[in-house]
Residue frames as qw, qx, qy, qz and C-alpha x, y, z in Angstrom:
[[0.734, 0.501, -0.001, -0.458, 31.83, 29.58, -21.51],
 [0.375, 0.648, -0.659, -0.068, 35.03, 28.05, -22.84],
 [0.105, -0.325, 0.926, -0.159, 34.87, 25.32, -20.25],
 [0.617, 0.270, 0.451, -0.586, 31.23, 24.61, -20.84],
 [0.765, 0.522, -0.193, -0.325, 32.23, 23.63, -24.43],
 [0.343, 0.468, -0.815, -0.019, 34.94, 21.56, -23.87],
 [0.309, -0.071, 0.762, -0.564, 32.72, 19.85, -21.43],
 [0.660, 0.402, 0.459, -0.438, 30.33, 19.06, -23.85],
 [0.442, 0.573, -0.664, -0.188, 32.97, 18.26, -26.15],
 [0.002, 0.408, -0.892, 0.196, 33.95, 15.39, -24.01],
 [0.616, 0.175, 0.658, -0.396, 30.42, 13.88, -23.02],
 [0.891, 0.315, 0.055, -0.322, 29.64, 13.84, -26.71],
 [0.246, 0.410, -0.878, -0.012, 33.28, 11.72, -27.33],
 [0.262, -0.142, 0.858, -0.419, 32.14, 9.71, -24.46],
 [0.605, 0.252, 0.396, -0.643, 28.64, 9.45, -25.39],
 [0.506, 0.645, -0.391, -0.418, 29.92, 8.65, -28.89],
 [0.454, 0.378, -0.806, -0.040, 32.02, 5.58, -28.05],
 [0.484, 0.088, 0.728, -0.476, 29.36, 4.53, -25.47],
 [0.798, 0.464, 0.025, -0.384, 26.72, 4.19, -28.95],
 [0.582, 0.478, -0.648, -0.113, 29.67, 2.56, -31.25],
 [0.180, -0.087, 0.920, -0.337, 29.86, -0.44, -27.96],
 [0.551, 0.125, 0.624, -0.540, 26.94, -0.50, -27.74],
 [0.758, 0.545, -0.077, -0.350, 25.93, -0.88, -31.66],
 [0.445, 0.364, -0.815, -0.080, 28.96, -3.57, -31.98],
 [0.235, 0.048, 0.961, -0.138, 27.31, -5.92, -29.06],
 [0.555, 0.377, 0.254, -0.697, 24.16, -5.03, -30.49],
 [0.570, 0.490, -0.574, -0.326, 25.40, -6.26, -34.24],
 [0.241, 0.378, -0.878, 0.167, 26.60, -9.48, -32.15],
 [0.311, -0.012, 0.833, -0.458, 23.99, -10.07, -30.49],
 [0.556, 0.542, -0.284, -0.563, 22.00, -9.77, -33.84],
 [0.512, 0.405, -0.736, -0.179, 23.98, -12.55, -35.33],
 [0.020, 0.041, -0.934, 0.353, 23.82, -15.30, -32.50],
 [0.576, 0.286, 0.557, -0.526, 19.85, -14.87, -32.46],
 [0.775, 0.550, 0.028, -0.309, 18.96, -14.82, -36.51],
 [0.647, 0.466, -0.593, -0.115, 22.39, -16.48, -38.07],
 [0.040, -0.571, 0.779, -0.258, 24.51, -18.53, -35.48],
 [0.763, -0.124, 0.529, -0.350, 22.05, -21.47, -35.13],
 [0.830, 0.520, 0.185, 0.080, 22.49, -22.43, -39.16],
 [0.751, 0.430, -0.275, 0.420, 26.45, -21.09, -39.63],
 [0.771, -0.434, -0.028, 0.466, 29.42, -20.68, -38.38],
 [0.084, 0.842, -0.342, -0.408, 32.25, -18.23, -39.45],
 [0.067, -0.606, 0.777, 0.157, 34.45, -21.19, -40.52],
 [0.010, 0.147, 0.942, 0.303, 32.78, -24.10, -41.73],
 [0.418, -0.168, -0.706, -0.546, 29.80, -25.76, -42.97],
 [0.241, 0.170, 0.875, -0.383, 27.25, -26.66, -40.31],
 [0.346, 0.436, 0.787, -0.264, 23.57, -26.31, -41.54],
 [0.285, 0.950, -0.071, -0.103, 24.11, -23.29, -43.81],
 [0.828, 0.404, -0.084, 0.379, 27.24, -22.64, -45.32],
 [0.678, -0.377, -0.330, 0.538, 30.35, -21.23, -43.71],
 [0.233, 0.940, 0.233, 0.086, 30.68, -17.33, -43.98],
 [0.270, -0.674, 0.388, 0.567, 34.17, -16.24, -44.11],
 [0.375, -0.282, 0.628, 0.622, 34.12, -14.25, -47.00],
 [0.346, 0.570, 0.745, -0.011, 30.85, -14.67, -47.98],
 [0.244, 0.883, 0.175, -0.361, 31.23, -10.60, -49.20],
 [0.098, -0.519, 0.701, 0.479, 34.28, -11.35, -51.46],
 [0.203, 0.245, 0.891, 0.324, 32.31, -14.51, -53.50],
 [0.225, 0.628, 0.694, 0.270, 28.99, -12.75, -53.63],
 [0.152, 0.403, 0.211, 0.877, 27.52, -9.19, -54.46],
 [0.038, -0.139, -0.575, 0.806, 25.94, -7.11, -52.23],
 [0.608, -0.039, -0.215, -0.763, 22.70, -6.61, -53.92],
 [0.613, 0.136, -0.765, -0.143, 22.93, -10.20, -54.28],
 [0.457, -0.126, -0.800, 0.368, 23.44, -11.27, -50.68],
 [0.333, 0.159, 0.296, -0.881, 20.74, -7.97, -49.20],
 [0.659, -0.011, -0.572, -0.488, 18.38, -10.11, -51.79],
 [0.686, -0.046, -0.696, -0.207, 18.99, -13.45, -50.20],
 [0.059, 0.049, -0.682, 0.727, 19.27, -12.25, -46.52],
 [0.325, 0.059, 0.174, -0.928, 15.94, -10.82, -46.84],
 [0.900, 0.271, 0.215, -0.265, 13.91, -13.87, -48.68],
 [0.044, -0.419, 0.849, 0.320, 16.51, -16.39, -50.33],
 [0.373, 0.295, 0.880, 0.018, 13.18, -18.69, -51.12],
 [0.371, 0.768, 0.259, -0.454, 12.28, -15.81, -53.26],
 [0.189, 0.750, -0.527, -0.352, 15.57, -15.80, -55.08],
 [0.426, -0.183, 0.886, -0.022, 14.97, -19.23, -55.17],
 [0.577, 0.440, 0.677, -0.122, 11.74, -19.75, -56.77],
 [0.311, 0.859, -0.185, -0.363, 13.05, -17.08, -59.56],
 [0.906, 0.360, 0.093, 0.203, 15.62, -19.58, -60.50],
 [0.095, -0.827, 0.554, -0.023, 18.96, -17.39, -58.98],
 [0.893, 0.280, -0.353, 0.008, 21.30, -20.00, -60.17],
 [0.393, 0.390, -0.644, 0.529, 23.78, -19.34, -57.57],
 [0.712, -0.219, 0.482, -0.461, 20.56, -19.81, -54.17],
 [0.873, 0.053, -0.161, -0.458, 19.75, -22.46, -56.15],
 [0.746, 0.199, -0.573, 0.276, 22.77, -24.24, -55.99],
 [0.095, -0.353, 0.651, -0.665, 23.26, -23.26, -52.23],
 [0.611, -0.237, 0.310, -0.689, 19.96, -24.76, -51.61],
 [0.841, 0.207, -0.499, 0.039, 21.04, -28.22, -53.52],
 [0.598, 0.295, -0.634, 0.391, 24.24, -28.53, -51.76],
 [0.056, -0.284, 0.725, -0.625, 22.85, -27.99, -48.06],
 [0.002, 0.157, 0.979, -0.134, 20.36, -30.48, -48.44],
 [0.115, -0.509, -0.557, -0.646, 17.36, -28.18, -49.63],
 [0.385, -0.579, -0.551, 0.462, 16.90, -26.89, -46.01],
 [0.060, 0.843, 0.324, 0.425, 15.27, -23.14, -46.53],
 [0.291, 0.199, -0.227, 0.908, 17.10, -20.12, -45.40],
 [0.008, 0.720, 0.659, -0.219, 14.23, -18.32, -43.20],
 [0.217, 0.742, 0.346, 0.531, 13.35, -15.10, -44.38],
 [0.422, -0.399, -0.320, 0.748, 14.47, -11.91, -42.67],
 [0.188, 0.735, 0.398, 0.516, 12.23, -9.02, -43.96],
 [0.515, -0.833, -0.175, 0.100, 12.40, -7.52, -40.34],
 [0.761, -0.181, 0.158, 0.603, 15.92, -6.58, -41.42],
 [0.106, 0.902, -0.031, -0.418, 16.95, -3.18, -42.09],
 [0.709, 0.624, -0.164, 0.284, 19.72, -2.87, -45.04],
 [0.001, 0.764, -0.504, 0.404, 21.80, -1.01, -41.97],
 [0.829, -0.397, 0.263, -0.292, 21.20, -4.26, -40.01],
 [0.858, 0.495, 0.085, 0.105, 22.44, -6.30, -42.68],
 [0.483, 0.745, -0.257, 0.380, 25.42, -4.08, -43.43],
 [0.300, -0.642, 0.622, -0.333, 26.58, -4.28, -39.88],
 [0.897, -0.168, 0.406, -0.052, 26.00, -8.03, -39.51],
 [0.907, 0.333, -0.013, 0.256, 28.40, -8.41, -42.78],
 [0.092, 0.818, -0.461, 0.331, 31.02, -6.53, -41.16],
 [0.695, -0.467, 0.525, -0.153, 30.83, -8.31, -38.14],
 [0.919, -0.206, 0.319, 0.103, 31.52, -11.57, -39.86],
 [0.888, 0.307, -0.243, 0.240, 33.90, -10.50, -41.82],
 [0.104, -0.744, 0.433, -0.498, 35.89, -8.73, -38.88],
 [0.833, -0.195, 0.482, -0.189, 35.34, -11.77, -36.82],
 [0.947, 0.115, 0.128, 0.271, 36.72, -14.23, -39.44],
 [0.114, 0.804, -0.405, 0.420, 39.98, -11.35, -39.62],
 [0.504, -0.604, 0.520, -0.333, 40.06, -12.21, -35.85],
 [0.968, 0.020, 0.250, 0.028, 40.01, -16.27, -36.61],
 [0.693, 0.620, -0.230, 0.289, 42.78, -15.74, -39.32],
 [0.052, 0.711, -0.558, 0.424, 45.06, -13.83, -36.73],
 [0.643, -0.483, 0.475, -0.356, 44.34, -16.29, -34.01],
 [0.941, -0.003, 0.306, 0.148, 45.34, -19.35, -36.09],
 [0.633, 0.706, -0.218, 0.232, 47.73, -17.71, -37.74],
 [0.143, -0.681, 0.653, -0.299, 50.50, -17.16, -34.06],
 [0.670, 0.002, -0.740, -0.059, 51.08, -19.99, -32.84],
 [0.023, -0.365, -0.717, 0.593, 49.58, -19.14, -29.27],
 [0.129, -0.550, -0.751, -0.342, 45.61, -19.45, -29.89],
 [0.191, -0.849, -0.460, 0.179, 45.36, -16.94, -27.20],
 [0.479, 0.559, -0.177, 0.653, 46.64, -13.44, -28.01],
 [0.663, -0.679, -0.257, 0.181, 48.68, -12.35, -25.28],
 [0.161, 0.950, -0.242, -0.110, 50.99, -8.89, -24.99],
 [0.829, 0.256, -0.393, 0.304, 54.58, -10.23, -25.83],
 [0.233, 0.533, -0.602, 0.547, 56.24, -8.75, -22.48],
 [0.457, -0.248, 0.637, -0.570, 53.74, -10.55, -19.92],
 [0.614, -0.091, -0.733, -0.277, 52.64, -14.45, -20.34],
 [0.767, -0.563, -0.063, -0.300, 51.43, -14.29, -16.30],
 [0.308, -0.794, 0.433, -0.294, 53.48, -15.52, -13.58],
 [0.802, -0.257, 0.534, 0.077, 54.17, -19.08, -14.19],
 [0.732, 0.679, 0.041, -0.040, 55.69, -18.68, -17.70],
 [0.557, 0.596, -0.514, 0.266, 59.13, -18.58, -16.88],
 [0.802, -0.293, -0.455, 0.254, 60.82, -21.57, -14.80],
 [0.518, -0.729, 0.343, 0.289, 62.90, -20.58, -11.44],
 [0.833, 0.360, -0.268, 0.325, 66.75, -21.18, -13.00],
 [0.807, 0.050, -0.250, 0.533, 69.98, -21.17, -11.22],
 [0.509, 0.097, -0.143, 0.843, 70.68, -18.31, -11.20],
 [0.294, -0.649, -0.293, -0.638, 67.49, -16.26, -10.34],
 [0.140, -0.141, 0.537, -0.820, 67.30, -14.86, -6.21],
 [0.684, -0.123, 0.104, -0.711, 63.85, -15.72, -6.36],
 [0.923, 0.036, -0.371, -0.091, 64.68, -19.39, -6.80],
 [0.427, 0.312, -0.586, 0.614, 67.74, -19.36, -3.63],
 [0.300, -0.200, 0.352, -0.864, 65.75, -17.44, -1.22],
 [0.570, -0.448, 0.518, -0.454, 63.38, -20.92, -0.93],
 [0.797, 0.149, -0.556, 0.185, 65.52, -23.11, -1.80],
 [0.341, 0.206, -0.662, 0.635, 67.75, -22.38, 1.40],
 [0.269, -0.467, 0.422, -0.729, 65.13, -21.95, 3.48],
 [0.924, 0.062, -0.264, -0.271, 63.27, -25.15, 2.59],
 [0.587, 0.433, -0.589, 0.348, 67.17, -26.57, 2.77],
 [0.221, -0.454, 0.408, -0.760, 67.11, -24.57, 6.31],
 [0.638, -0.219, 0.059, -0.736, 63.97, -26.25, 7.36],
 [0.832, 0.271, -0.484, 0.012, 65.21, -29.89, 6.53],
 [0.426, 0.305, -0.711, 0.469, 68.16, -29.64, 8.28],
 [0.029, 0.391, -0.626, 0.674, 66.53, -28.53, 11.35],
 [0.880, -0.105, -0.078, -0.457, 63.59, -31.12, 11.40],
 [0.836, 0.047, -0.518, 0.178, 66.48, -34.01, 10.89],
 [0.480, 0.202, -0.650, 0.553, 68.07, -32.30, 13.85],
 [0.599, -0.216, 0.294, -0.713, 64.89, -31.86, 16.04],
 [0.930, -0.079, -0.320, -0.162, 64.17, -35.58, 15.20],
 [0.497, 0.377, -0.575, 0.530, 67.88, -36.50, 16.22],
 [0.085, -0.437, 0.473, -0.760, 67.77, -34.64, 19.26],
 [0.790, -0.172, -0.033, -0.588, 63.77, -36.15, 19.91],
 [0.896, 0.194, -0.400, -0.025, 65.48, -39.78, 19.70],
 [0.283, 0.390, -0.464, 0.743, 68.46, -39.24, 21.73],
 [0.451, -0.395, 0.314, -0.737, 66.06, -38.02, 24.89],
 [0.874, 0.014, -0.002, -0.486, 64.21, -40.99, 24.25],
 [0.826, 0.031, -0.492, 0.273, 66.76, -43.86, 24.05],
 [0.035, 0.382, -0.571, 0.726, 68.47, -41.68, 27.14],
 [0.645, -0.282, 0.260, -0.661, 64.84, -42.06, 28.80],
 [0.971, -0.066, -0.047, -0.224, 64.35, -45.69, 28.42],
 [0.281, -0.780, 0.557, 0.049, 67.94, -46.39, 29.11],
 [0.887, 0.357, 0.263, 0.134, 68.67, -47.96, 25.92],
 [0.453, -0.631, 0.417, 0.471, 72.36, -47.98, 25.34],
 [0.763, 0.625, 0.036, -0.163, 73.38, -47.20, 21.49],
 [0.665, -0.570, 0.383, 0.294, 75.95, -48.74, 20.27],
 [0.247, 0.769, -0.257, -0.530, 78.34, -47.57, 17.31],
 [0.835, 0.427, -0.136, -0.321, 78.39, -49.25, 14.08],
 [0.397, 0.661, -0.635, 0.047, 82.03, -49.55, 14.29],
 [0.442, -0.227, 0.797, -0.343, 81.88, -51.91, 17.50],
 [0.871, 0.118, 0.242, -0.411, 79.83, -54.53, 16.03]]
């Protein structure tokens, strides 16, 4: 009995942080169909940029204008109104099809996602990578490293015994045509 529950302890962990994946690509894929064509996290493109966007406005405020911003428009919200001036009067679309829980996960995402932009422009390597492995070409050969001797000297090796397989090749060959060489120093 005792192992039957810890067994069904574990599937629902498992089962648990299978739903929280799945409901963060879900939230992501959310955003790339209804926001990502009109903003960005970080700037201006057709809409306005949205880091932050839950620190400048209220949450009533921004569940309002997710859901029908041409509603909070035609009411005379002074703060759509001026959003809809300053991006060229180009109409948020409405999103009634939007739960509040939909909503509340899509402002997480962006503001977890612009978190993730901060840290990445904050190191000064754009990719984050652990600090004890940068992959196998990150640190030259030097002097003093075995791994940089072992082929050097055989390379070295290999040289020598091409110039003295040529040598040797040459030699046969002035021997064969009976072509007499004569040392520098005579001449």
């Amino acid at each position: 009995m005792k192992k039957i529950g810890i067994l069904l302890s574990v599937m629902g962990f498992v089962l648990l942080n299978l739903n929280i994946a799945q409901a963060q690509e879900d939230v992501k894929t959310l955003f790339r169909q209804q926001c990502m064509s009109c903003h960005s996290i970080d700037q201006n493109l057709v809409g306005p940029a949205l880091k932050g966007v839950t620190e400048r406005r209220d949450s009533a405020w921004l569940y309002g204008f997710i859901k029908n911003s041409q509603e909070m428009i035609q009411a005379g919200d002074p703060i759509a109104v001026e959003l809809f001036n300053k991006f060229n009067k180009v109409p948020m679309p409405s999103h009634p099809n939007l739960s509040d829980e939909q909503i509340g996960s899509l402002l997480n995402y962006i503001e977890s996602s612009a978190k993730e932009a901060e840290v990445a422009a904050a190191s000064k390597d754009p990719i984050q990578r652990p600090d004890e492995f940068y992959g196998a070409n990150y640190r030259q050969f030097s002097f003093g490293d075995v791994i940089f001797w072992i082929p050097m000297t055989i390379t070295v090796l290999l040289f020598m015994a091409t110039l003295l397989a040529f040598t040797y090749v040459n030699d046969n060959l002035n021997a064969a045509r009976k072509i007499k060489v004569i040392p520098q120093e005579e001449l």
